[in-house]
Residue frames as a rotation matrix with the C-alpha (Angstrom) as fourth column:
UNK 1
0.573 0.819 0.000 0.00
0.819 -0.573 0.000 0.00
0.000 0.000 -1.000 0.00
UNK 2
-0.342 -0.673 0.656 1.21
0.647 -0.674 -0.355 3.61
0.681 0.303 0.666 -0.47
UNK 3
0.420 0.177 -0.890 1.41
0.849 -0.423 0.316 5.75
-0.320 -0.889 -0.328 2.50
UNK 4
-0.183 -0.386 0.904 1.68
0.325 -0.892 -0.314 9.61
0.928 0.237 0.289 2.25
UNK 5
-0.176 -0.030 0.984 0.21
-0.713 -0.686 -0.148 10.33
0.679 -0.727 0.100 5.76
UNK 6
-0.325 -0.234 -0.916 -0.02
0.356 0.868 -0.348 7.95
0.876 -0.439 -0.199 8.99
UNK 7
0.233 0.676 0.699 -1.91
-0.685 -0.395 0.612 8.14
0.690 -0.622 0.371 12.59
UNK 8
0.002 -0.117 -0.993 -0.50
0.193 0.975 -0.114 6.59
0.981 -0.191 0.025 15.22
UNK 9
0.950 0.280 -0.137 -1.58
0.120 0.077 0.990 5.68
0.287 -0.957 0.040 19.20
UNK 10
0.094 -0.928 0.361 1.21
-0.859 -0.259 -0.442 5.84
0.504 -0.269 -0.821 21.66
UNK 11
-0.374 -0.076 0.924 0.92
-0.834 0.462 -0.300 3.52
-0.404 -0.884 -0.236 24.91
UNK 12
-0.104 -0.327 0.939 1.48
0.219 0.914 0.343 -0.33
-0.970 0.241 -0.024 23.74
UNK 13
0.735 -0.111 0.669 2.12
0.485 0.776 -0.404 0.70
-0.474 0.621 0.624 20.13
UNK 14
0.296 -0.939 0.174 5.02
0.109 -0.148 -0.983 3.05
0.949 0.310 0.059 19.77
UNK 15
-0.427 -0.716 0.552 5.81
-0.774 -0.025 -0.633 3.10
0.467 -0.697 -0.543 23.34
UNK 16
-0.372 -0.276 -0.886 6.50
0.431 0.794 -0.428 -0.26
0.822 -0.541 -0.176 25.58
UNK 17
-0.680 0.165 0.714 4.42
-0.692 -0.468 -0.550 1.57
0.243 -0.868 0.433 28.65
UNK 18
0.149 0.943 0.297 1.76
-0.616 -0.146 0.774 -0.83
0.773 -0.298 0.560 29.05
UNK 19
-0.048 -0.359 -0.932 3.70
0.663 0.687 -0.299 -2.98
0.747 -0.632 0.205 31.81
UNK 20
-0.830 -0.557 0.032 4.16
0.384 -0.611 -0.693 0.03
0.406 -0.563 0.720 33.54
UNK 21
-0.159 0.961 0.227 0.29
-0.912 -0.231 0.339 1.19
0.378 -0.154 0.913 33.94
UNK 22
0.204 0.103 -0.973 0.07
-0.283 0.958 0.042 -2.58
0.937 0.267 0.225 34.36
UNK 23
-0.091 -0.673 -0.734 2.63
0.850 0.332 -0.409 -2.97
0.519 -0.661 0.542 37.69
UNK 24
-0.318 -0.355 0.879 1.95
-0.161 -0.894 -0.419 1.02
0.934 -0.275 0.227 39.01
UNK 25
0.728 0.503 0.466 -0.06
-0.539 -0.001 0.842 -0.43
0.425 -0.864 0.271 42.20
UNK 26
0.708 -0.473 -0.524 2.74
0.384 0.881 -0.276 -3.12
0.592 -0.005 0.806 42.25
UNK 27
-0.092 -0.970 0.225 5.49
0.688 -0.225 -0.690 -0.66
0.720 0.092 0.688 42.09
UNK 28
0.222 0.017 0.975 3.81
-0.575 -0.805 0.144 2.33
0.788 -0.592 -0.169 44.51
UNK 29
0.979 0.076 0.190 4.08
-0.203 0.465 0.861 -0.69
-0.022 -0.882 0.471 47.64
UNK 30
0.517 -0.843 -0.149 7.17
0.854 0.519 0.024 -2.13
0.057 -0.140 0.989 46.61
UNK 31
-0.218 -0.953 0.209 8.73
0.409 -0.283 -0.868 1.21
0.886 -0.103 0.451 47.04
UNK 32
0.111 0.129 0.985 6.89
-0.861 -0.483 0.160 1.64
0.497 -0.866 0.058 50.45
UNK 33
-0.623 -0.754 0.209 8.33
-0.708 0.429 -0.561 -1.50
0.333 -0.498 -0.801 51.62
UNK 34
0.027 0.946 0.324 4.93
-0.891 0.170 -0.422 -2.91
-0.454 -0.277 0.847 51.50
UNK 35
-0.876 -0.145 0.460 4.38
-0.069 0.981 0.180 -7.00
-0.478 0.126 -0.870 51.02
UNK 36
-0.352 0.786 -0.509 1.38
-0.926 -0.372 0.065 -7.02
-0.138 0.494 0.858 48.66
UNK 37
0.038 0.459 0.888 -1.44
0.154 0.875 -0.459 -10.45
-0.987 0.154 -0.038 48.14
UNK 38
-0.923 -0.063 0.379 -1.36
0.265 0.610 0.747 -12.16
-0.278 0.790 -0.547 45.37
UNK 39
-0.309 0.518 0.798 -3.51
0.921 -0.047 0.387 -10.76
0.238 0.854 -0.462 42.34
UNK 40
-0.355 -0.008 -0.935 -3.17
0.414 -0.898 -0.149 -7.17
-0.838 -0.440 0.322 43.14
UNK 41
-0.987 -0.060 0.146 -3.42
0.136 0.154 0.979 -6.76
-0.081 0.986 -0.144 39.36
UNK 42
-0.752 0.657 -0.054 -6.64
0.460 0.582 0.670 -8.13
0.472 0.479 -0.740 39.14
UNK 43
0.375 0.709 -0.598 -8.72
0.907 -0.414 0.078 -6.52
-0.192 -0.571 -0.798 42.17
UNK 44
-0.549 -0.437 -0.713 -6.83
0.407 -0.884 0.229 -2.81
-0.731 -0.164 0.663 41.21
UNK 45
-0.914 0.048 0.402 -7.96
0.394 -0.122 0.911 -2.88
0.093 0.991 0.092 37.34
UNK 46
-0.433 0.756 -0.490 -11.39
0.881 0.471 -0.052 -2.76
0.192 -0.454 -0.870 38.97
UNK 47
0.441 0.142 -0.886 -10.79
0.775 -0.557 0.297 0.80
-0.452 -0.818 -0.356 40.58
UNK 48
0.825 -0.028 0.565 -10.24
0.238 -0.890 -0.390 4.04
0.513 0.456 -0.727 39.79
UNK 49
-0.523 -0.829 -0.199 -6.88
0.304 0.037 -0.952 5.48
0.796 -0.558 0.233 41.19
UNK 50
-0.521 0.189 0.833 -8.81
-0.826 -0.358 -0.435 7.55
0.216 -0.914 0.342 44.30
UNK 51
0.629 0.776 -0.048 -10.15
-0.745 0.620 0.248 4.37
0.222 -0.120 0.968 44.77
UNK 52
0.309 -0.751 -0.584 -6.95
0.316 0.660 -0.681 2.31
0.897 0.026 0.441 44.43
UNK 53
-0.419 -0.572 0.705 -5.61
-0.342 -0.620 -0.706 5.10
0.841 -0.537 0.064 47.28
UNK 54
0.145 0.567 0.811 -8.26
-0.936 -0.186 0.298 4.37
0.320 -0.802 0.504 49.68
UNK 55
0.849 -0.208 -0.486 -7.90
-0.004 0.917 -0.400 0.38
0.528 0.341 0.777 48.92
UNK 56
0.070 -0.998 0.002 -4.22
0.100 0.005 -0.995 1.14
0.992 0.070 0.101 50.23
UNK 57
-0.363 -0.131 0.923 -5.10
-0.781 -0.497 -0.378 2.89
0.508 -0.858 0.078 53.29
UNK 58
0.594 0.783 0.185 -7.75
-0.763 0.475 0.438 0.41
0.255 -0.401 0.880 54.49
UNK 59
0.885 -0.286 -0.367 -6.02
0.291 0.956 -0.043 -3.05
0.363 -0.069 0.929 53.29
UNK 60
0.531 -0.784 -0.322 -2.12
0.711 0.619 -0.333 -1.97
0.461 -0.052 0.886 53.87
UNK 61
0.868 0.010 -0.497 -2.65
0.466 -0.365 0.806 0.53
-0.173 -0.931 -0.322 56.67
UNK 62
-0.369 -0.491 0.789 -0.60
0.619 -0.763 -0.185 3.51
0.693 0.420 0.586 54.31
UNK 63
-0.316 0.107 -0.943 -0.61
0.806 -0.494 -0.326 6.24
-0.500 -0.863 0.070 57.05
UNK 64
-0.982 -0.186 0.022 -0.53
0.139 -0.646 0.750 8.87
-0.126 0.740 0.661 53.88
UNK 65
-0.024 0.994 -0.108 -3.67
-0.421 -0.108 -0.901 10.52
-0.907 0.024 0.421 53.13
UNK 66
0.314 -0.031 0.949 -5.16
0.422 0.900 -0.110 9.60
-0.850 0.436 0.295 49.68
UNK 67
0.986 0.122 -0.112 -4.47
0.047 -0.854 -0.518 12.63
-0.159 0.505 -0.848 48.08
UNK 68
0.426 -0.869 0.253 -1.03
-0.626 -0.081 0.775 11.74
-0.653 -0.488 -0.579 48.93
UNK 69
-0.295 -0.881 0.371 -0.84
-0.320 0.457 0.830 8.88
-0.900 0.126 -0.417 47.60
UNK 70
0.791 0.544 0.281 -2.86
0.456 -0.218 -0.863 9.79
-0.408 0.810 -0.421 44.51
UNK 71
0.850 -0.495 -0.179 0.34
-0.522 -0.837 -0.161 12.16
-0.070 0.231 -0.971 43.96
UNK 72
-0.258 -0.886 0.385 3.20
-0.603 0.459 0.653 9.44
-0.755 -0.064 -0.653 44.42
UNK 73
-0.119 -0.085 0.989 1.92
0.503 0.854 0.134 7.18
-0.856 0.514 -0.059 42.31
UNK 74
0.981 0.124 0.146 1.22
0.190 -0.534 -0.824 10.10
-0.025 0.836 -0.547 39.62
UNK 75
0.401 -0.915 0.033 4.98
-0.892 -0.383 0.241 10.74
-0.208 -0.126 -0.970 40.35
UNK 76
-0.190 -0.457 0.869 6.13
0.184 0.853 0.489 7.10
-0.964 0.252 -0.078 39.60
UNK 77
0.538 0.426 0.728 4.27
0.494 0.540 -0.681 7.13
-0.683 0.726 0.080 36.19
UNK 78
0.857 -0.363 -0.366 5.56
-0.438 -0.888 -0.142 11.00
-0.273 0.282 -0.920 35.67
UNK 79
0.085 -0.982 0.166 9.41
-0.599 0.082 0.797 9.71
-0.796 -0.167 -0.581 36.25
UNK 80
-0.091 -0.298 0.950 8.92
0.397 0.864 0.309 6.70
-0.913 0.405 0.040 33.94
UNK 81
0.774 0.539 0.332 7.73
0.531 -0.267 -0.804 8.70
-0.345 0.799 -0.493 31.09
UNK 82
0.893 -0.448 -0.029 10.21
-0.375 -0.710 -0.596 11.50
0.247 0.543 -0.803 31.09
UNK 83
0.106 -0.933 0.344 13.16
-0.969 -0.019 0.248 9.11
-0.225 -0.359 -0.906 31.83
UNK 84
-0.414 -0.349 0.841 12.26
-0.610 0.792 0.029 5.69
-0.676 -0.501 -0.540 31.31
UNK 85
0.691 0.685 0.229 9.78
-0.015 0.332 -0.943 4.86
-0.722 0.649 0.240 28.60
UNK 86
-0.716 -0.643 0.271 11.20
0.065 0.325 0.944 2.84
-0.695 0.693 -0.191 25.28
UNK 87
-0.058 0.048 -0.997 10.29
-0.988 0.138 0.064 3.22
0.140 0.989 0.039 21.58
UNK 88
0.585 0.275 0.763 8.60
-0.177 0.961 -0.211 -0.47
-0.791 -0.011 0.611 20.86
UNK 89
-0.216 -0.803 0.556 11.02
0.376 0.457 0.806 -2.38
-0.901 0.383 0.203 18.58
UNK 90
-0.501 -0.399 0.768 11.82
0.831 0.026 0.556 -0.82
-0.241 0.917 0.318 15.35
UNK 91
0.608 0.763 -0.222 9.33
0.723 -0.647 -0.242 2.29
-0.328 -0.014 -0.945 15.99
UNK 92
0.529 -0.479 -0.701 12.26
-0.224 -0.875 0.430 4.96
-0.819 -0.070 -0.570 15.93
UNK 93
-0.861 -0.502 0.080 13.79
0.055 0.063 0.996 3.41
-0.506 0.862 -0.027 12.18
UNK 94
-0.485 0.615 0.622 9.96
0.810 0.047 0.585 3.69
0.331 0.787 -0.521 10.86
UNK 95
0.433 0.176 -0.884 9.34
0.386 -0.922 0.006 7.12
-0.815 -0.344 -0.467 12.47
UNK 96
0.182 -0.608 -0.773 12.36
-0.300 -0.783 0.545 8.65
-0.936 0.133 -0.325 10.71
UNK 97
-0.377 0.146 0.914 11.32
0.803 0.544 0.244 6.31
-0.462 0.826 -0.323 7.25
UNK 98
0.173 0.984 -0.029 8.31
0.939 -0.174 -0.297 7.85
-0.298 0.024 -0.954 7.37
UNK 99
0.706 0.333 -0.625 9.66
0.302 -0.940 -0.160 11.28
-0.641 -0.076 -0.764 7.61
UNK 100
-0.565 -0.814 0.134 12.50
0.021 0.148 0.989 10.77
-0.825 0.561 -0.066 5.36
UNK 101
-0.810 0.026 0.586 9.86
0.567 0.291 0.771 10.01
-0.150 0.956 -0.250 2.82
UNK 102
-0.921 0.161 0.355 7.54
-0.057 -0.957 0.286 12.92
0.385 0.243 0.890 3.45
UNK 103
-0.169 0.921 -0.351 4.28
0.410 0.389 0.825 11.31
0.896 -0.004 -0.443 5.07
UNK 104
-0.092 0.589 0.803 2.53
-0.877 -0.430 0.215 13.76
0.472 -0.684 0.556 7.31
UNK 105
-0.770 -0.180 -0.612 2.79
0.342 0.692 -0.635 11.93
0.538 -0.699 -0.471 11.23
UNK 106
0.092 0.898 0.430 -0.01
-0.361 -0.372 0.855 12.33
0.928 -0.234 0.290 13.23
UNK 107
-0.884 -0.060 -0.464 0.03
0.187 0.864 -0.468 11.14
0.428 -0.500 -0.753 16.88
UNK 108
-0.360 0.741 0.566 -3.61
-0.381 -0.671 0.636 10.33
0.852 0.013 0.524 18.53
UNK 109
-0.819 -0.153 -0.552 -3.24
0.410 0.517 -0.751 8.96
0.400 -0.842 -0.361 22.31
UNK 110
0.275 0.571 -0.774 -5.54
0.602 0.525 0.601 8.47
0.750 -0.631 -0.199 25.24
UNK 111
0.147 -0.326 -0.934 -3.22
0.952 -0.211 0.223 9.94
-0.270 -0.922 0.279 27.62
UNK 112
0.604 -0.059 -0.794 -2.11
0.116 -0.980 0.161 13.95
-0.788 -0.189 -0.586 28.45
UNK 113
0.821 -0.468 0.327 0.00
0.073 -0.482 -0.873 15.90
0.566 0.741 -0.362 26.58
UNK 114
0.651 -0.585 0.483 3.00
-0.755 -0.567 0.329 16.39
0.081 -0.579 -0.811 29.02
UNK 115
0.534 -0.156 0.831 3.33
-0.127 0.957 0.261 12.54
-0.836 -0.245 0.491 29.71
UNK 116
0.835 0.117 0.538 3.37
0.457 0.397 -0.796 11.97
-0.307 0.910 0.278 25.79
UNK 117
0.612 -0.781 0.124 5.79
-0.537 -0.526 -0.659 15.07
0.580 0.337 -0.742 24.52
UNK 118
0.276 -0.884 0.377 8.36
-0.824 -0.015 0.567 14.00
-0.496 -0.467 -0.732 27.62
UNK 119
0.407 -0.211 0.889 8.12
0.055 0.977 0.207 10.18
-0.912 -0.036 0.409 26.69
UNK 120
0.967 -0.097 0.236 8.38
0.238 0.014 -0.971 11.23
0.091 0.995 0.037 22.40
UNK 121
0.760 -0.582 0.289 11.19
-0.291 -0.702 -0.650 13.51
0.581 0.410 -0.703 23.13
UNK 122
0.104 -0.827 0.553 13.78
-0.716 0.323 0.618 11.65
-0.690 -0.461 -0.558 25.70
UNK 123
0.185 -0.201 0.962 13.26
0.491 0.867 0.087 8.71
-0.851 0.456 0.259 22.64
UNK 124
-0.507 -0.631 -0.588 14.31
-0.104 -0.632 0.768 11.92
-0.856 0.450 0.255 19.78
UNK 125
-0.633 0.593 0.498 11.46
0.748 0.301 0.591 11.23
0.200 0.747 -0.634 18.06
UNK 126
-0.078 0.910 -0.408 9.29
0.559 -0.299 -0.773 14.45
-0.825 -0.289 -0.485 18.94
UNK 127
-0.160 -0.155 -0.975 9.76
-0.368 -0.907 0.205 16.22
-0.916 0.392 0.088 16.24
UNK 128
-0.952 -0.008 0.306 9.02
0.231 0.637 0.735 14.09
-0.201 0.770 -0.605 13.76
UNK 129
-0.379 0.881 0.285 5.16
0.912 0.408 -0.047 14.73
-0.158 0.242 -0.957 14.04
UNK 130
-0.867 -0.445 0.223 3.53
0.474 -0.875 0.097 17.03
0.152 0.190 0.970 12.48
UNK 131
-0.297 0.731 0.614 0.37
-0.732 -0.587 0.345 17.29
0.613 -0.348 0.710 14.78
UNK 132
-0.844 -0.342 -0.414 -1.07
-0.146 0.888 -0.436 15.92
0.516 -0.307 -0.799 17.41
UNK 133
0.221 0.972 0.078 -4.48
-0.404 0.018 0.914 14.62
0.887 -0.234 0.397 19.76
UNK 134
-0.944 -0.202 -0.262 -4.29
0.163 0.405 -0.900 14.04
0.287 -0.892 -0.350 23.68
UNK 135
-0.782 0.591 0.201 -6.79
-0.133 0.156 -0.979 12.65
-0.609 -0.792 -0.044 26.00
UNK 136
-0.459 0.512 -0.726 -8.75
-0.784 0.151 0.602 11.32
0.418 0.845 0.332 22.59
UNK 137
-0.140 0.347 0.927 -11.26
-0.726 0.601 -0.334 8.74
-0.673 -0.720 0.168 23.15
UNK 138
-0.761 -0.151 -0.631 -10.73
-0.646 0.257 0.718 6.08
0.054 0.955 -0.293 20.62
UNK 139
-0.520 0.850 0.080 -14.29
0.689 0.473 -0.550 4.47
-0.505 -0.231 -0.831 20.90
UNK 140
0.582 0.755 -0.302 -15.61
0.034 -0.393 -0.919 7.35
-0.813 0.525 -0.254 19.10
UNK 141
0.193 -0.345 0.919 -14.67
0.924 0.380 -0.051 7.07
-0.332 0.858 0.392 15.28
UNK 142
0.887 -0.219 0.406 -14.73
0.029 -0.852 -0.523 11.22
0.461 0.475 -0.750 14.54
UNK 143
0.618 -0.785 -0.050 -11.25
0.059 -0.017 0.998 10.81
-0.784 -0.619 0.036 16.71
UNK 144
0.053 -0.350 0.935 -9.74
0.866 0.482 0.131 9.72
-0.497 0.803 0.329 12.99
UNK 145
0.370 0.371 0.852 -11.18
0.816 -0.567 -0.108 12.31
0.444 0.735 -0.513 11.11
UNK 146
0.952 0.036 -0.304 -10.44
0.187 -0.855 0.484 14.82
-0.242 -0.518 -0.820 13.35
UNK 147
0.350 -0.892 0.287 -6.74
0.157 0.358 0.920 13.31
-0.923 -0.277 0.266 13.01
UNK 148
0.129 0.088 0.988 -6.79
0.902 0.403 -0.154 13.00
-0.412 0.911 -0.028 9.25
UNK 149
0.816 0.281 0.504 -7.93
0.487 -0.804 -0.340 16.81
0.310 0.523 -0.794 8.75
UNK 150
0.773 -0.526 -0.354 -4.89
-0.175 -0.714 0.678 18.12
-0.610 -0.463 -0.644 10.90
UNK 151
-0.229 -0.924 0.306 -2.46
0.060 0.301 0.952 16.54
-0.972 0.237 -0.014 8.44
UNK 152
0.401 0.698 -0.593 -4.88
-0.827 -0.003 -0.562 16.49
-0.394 0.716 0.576 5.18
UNK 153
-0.518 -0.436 0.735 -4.69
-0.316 0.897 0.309 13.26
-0.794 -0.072 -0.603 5.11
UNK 154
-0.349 0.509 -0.786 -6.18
-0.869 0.139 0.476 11.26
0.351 0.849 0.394 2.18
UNK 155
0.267 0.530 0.805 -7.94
-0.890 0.456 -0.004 8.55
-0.369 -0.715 0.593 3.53
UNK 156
0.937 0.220 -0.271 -6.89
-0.349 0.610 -0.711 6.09
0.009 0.761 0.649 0.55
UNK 157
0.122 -0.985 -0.122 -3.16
0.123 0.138 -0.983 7.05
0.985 0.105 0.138 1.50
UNK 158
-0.195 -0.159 0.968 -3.33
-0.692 -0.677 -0.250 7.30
0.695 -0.719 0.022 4.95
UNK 159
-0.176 0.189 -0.966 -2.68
0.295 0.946 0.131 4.14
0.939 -0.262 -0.222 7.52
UNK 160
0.316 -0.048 0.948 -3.38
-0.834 -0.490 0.253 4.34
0.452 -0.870 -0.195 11.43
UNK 161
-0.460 -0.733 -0.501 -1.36
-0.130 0.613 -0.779 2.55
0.879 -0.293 -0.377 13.93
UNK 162
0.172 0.829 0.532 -3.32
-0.796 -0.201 0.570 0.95
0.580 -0.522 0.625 16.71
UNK 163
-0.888 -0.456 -0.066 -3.05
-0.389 0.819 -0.420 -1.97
0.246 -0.348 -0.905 19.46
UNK 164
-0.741 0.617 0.264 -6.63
-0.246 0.117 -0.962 -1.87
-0.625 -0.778 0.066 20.64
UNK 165
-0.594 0.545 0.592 -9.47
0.724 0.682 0.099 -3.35
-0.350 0.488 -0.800 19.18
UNK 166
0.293 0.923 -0.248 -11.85
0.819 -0.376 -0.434 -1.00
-0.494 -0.076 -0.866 20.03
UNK 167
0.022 -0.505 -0.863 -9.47
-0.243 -0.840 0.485 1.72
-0.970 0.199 -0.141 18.34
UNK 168
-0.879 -0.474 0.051 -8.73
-0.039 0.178 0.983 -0.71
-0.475 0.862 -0.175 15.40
UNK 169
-0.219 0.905 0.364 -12.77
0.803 0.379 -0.460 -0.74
-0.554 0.192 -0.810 14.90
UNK 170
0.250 0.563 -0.788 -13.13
0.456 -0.786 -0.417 2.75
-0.854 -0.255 -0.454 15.67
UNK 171
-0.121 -0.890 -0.440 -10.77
-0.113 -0.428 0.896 3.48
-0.986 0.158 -0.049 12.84
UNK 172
-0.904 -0.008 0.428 -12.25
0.336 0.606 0.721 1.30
-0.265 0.795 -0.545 10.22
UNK 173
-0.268 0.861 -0.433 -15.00
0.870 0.023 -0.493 2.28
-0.415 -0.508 -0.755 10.97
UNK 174
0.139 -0.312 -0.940 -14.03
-0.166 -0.943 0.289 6.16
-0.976 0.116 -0.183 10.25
UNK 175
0.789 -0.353 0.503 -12.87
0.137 0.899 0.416 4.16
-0.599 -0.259 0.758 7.33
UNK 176
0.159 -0.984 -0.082 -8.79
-0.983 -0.166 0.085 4.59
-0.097 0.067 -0.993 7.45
UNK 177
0.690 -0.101 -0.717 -6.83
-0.262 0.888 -0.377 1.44
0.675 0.448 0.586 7.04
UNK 178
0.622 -0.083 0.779 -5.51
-0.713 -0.471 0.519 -0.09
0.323 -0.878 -0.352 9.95
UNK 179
-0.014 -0.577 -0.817 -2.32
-0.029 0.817 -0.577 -1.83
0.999 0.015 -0.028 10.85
UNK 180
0.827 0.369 0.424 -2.51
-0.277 -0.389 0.879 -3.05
0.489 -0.844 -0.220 13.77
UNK 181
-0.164 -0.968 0.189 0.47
-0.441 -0.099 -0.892 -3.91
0.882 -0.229 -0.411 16.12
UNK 182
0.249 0.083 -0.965 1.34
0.332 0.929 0.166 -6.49
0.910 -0.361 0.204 18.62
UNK 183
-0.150 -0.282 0.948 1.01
-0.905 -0.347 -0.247 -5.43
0.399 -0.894 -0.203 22.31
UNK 184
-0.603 -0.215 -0.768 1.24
0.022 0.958 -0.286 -8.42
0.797 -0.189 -0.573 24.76
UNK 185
-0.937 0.330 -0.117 -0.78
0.041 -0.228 -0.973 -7.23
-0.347 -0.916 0.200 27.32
UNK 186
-0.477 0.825 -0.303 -3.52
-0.877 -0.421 0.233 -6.30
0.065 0.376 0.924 24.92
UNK 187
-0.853 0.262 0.450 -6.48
0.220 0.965 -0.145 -8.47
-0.472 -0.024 -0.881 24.90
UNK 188
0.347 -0.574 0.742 -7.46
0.125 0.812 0.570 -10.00
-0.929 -0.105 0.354 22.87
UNK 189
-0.263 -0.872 -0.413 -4.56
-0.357 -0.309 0.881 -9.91
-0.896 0.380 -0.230 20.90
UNK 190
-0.749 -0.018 0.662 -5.82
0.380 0.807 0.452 -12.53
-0.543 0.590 -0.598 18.31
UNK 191
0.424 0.905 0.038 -9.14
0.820 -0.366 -0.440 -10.83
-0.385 0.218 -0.897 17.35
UNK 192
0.735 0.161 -0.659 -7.09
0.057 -0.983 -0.176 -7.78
-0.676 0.092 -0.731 16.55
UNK 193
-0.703 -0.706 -0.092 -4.71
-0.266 0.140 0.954 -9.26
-0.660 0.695 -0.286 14.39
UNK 194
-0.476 0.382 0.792 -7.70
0.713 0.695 0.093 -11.05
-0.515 0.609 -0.603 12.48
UNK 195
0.694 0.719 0.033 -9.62
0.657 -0.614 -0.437 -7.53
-0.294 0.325 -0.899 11.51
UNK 196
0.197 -0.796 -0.572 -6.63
-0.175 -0.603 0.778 -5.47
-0.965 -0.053 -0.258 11.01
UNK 197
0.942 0.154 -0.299 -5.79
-0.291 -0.069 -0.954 -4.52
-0.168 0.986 -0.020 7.55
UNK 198
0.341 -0.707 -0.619 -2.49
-0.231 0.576 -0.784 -5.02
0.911 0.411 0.033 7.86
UNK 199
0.863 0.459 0.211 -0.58
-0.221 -0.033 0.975 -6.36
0.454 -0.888 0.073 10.82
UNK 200
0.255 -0.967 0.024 3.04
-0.354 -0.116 -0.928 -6.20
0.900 0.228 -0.371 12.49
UNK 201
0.788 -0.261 -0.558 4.77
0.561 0.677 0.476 -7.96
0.254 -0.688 0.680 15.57
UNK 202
0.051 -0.773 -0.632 7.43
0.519 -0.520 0.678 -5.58
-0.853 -0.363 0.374 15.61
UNK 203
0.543 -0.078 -0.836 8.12
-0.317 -0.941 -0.118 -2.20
-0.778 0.329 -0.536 13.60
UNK 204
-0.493 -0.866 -0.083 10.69
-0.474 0.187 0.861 -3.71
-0.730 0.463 -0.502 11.46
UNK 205
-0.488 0.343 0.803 7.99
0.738 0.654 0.169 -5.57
-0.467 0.674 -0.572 9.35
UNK 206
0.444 0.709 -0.547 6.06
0.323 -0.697 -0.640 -2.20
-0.836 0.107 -0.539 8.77
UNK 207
-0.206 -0.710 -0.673 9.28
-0.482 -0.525 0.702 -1.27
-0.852 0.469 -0.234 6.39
UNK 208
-0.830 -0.037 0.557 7.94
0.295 0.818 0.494 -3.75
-0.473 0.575 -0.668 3.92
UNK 209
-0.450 0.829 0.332 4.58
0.784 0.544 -0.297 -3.48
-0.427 0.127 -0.895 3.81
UNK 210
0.629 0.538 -0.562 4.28
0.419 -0.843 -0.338 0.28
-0.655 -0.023 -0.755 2.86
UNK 211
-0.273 -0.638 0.720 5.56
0.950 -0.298 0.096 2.31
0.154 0.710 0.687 -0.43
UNK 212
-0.111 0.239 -0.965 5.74
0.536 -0.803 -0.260 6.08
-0.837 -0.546 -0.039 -0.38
């Protein structure tokens, strides 16, 4: 397929963060010295963070208000972004393809804008895009379009990069063509490889599959 312009999510498909959202209840105890039960995971996912806070206070008798520790754990996630987040495998040689060959970058994430710029730019890859969408809900399909018009995108030349189902729907839906991209954590992974127009396990296969 020829690509002139491209849309792509951040959190599990150009950045490796979703362990990290994944482990953040894991990681706020283990640096308060705190022994945590089995499936913490599971009963957290459940809860909203001022919920998760209170959860803390109650079950592992955190002295901290929750407001407190609503702030530390927004500080863990902060630190990992602007210091610690990675570029998923081969993302940062098909960024700089992409712009090498003139296709208008687009990025449309879920999460803030601060989080996103720190995490693009410690991996030297902010600049590359030439527009962008924060705090987007990808469940609604005008998210695309909205995306599409900041770049004048052509819809015919124009791919979107996605891990989530509901995104890779929302997208088709809109209808863009949609590669999607392998996130382990995602579920389910298999269902989103089977609708997906085109589909990639790691950046390095994307270099194939697209002329400019």
């Amino acid at each position: 397929m020829k690509i002139k312009s491209a849309i792509f999510d951040l959190d599990g498909t150009l950045l490796d963060t979703m362990r990290a959202w994944r482990n953040l209840g894991e990681t706020y105890l283990e640096q308060k010295g705190v022994v945590y039960e089995k499936g913490l995971k599971q009963v957290l996912e459940k809860m909203t963070l001022e919920e998760s806070a209170e959860y803390f206070r109650e079950k592992y008798k955190i002295s901290d208000s929750a407001e407190k520790i609503v702030s530390d754990i927004n500080g863990i996630i902060r630190d990992f972004y602007y210091y610690d987040a990675k570029l998923k495998e081969g993302a940062y040689d098909f960024l700089h393809i992409l712009k090498e060959n003139d296709v208008k970058i687009c990025l449309a994430t879920a999460s803030g804008e601060e989080l996103s710029k720190a995490a693009l730019k410690q991996n030297g890859v902010l600049e590359l895009f030439d527009a962008f969408l924060f705090s987007c809900n990808k469940r609604e399909s005008e998210i695309y379009e909205k995306a599409a018009s900041l770049i004048s995108a052509n819809k015919e030349e124009c791919v979107v990069f996605e891990d989530a189902l509901h995104a890779v729907k929302s997208a088709q839906k809109a209808g863009f063509k949609v590669c999607g991209v392998y996130e382990k954590l995602i579920r389910p992974r298999k269902r989103v490889a089977e609708i997906s127009d085109f589909y990639i396990k790691s950046f390095k296969e994307a270099e194939n599959l697209f002329t400019f």
